[in-house]
N, C-alpha and C positions, 0 to 999 in steps of 0.2 A: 870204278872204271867201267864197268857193263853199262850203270844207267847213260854215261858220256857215249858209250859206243852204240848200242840203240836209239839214241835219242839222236845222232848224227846220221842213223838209216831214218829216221821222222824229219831229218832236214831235207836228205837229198830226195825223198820223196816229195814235200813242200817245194822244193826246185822243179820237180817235175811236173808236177801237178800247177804249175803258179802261169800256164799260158793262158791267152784270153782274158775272161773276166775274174776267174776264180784267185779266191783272195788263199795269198799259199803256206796252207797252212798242212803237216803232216804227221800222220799218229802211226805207232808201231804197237804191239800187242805181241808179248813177251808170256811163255811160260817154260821152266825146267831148259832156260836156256836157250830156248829156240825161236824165232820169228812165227807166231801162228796165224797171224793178219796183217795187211798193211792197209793202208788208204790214205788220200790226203784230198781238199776240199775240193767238191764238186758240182756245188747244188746248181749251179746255172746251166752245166754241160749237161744234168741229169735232168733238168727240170723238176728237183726234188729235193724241198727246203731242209729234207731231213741228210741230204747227201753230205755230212760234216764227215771230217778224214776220219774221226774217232770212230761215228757208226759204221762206214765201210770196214775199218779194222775188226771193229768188234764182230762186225756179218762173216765177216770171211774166218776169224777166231773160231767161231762160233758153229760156222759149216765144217772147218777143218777138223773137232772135234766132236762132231755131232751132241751136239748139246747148249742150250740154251745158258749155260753159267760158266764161268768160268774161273773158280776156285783158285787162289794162289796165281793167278797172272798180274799181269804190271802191264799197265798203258803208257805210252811214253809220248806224247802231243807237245809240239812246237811251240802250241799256243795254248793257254787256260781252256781247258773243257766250258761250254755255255750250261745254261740249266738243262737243257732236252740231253746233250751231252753226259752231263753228270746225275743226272737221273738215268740214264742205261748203264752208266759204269757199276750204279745201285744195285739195280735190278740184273744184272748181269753175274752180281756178285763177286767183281774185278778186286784182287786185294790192296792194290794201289794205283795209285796215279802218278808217272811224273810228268812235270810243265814245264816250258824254259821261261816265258814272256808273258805276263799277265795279260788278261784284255781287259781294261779298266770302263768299257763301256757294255759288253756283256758276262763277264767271266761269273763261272757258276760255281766255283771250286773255293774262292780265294775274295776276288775281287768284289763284288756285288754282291752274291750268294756264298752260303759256305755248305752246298748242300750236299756235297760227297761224304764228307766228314760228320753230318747233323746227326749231334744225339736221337733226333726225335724220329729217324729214317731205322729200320731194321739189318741193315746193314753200314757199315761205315768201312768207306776206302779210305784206308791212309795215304796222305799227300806229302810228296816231296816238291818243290819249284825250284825254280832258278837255274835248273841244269841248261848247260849252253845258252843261258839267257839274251847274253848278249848277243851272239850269232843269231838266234830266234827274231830275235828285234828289230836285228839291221836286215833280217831277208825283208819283214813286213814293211821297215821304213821304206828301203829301195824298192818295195812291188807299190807304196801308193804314193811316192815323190813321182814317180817316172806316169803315172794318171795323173797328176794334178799341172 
């Protein structure tokens, strides 16, 4: 029930965040029950290719806490974390990750990569997928039918 309910604050964020060009996508950063960050994709409004909803979440986690790690948190993203993405959940030391909607053309979790999870990485985040998958899918279908 929590991961459904957090990961519907990482929709309505991806609603918010989905004007203009930015493709909308929205990540929540969960620990001991509390919202510690939020963000959802930005990199054209920022000028900043690393502006993905997850690193915003994780910055503001991150500030909120004072501290570079974040031990026992849960990220909760709309969309599959890409490699740049799941290499900071790594190094951030996030304990999990959930996704609703694979990206079968960058995903770095699941799809393409599996490098949250890699034995060969000093840290391994456990993955859940598929939470509100389908809601997840159809915001991305309706934000790039309505471009095309």
């Amino acid at each position: 029930m929590a991961d459904e309910q957090y990961m519907r604050e990482a929709l309505r964020l991806a609603r918010e965040g989905a004007g203009g060009e930015e493709v909308p996508v929205g990540a929540v950063v969960a620990m001991e029950g509390e919202i510690l960050g939020r963000g959802w994709n930005s990199p054209a409004g920022h000028n900043d290719p690393t502006a993905h909803a997850e690193i915003l979440a994780l910055r503001e986690a991150c500030a909120r806490i004072g501290n570079y790690r974040l031990p026992g948190a849960t990220i909760y993203c709309t969309l599959e974390p890409c490699i740049m993405c799941a290499g900071a959940l790594v190094n951030a030391r996030v304990a999990r990750v959930v996704f609703g909607a694979r990206d079968l053309r960058f995903g770095g979790v699941r799809s393409k990569f599996r490098l949250a999870d890699s034995d060969l990485l000093n840290h391994s985040v456990e993955v859940t997928e598929g939470v509100l998958g389908v809601e997840c899918v159809e915001l991305l279908q309706e934000f790039f039918r309505a471009r095309r």
